[in-house]
Steps between C-alpha positions, in 0.01 A plus 500: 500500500488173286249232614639208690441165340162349498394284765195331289522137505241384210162362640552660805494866491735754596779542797335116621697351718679110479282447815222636345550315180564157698191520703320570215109300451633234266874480621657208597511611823169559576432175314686262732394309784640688820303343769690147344831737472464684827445182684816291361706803567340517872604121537849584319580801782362276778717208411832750526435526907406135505800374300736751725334419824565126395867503399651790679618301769619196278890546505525176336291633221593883459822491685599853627250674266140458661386683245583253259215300393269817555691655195517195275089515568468855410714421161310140442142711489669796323573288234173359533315782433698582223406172349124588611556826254698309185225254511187803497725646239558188268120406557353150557394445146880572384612236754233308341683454222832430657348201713692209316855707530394559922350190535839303356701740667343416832503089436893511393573628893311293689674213299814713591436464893515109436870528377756554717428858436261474785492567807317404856379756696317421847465158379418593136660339246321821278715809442762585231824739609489747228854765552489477850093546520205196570273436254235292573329415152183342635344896520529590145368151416148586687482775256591305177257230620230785541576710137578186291141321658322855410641486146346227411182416659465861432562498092190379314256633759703853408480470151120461501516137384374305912308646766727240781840334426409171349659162673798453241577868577487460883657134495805701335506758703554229820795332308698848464412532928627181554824488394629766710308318782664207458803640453492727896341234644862334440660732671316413710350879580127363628396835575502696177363142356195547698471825420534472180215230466285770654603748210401230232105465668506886516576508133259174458194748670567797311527361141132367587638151363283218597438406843593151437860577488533730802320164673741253289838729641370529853467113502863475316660703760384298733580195357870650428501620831473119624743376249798775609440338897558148352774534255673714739599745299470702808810654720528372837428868607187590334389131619557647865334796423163354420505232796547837719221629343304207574623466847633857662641340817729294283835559596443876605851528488590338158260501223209672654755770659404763232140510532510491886711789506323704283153435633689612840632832350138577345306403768745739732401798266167521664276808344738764416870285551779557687582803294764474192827363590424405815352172452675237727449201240668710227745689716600166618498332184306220567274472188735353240500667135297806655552712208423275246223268572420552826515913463129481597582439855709790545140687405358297787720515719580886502175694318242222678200412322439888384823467274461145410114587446648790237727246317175316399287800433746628297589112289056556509493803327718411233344171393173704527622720265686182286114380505377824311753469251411184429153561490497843275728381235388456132697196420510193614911468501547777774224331690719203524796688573326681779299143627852333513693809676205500761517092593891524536471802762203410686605110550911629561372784735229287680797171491757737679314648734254174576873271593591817761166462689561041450149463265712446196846291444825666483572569130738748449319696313582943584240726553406732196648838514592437865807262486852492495620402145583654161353261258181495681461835535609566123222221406189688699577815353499376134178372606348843616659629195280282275190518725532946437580417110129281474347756696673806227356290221129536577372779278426849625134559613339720224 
């Protein structure tokens, strides 16, 4: 009897199987980061029940179909992770190159939200309607504002010619953060401003520029800070929401409604909650926006502190790991990259969660991998996929 066709793949033997070959010492995946990976996909699959346990109720949102927003979630972080793969596959030093093209790109539609293009959203003058789909540009702008940064406090001290970025370097560096700055803060979006200030120190720390200037930025935000109150470039609303931050038992039924209700739903959750949809806050929908910012309650409320306790062990883990990356690297651009992806999800994750439990303002901000939302869900992912592309770059042990 004739032989059957060979099964030897080259470099790997005989009859070895795809598994085989894929696991394989040296393989991609046995190179990437799966505590990071396993985590984001943990917080991905726990924000399905969430999301569901949040809207299923909400006729005014889903209609008929309570099933609804739970399958626009499970597409939003499908995509996502498909995004997560494209950007492994294209690599962080190929995006490198492309920074001007993405970081253009991502300037041209925040300028679109202030045409009549735009559109308000919860109060948010910062989303774009894009064939029957929102687009909220501000989350591929924290990206830009991290890769274009990286490129070039990262260029001489990567070509062997600085050991730090000098100040002309880093002083150009600001100007290319602050335009998009300026240009969400007149939406006026306040939340992915702040967070987006906290992206340009992480970047500051990690290029190892001087101290002077984190110092200098720290006392310009402030100083900005002041001059936004004054001018009033403010909204009424996001006034309100700071003076209920100040001042919880101001109008508990207006401006302060939001936080009071979802410090009631969390503190109801107790130690192990009131078990998954049967949380009274959520069931009843007291908790405005629930799915979105406020999705954190519904962990409260119906997991108790062991679920809510997870949420943050898992968001732990995977800046842990973020920190590794950023520490093990060879070069000094994917150090940035990693120092600026690390400030944006630590300050959004610890904002979110800190303005459920009243110790920070109401921003508006979603929590990473957990909330209701297509565009920030798209923009995390990206993010993990260039956090697993710096950690593929750093040569095989010998």
């Amino acid at each position: 009897m004739a032989a059957g066709p060979s099964l030897t793949v080259a470099g790997y033997g005989p009859e070895r199987s795809s598994w085989t070959r894929l696991l394989a010492k040296g393989s991609i995946a046995r190179r990437l980061d799966w505590p990071m990976l396993l985590s984001a996909l943990a917080l991905s699959a726990l924000s399905c029940a969430l999301v569901y346990s949040a809207t299923r109720g909400r006729t005014e949102l889903v209609g008929d179909d309570p099933y609804a927003f739970l399958v626009k979630h499970v597409v939003n972080i499908g995509i996502g992770l498909g995004l997560m793969i494209g950007t492994v596959w294209l690599g962080h030093r190929t995006l490198r190159t492309a920074v001007p093209i993405l970081y253009g790109l991502s300037v041209f539609l925040v300028l679109l939200v202030l045409t009549p293009l735009g559109v308000t959203v919860n109060g948010a003058h910062a989303w774009l309607m894009v064939a029957g789909f929102s687009l909220q540009p501000a989350e591929f702008v924290k990206i830009t504002i991290i890769l274009g940064m990286a490129m070039l406090l990262a260029a001489r001290v990567d070509a062997g010619d600085r050991d730090h970025p000098d100040h002309k370097t880093v002083l150009q560096s600001l100007g290319l953060a602050v335009l998009p700055i300026i240009i969400v803060l007149l939406m006026p979006d306040l939340g992915s401003v702040m967070v987006m200030v906290m992206i340009v120190l992480g970047v500051l720390l990690s290029s190892g520029a001087s101290n002077r200037w984190v110092l200098g930025l720290i006392g310009a935000g402030t100083a900005g800070a002041v001059a936004i109150w004054q001018l009033g470039i403010l909204d009424d609303y996001q006034i309100n929401r700071f003076a209920a931050f100040a001042n919880p038992n101001l109008d508990p039924a207006g401006v302060g409604y939001n936080t009071n209700q979802a410090r009631i739903a969390i503190g109801s959750g107790g130690l192990t909650g009131t078990g998954l949809f049967h949380g009274t806050q959520t069931t009843g929908q007291f908790v405005p926006e629930q799915q979105t910012d406020f999705v954190f309650t519904v962990a409260g409320e119906e997991l108790g502190f062991a679920g809510a306790g997870l949420i943050i062990v898992l968001l732990g883990i995977l800046l842990w790991r973020a920190c590794r990356i950023a520490r093990d690297t060879t070069e000094l651009y994917g150090t940035i990259v990693a120092g600026g992806i690390i400030a944006w999800f630590a300050f959004q994750a610890f904002e979110n969660i800190g303005m459920t439990l009243g110790i920070m303002p109401v921003a508006g901000l979603p929590l990473p991998f957990v909330s209701y939302g297509g565009t920030s869900m798209f923009a995390v992912w990206i993010a993990v996929g260039l956090l697993q592309s710096i950690k593929l770059q750093k040569p095989l042990s010998a």
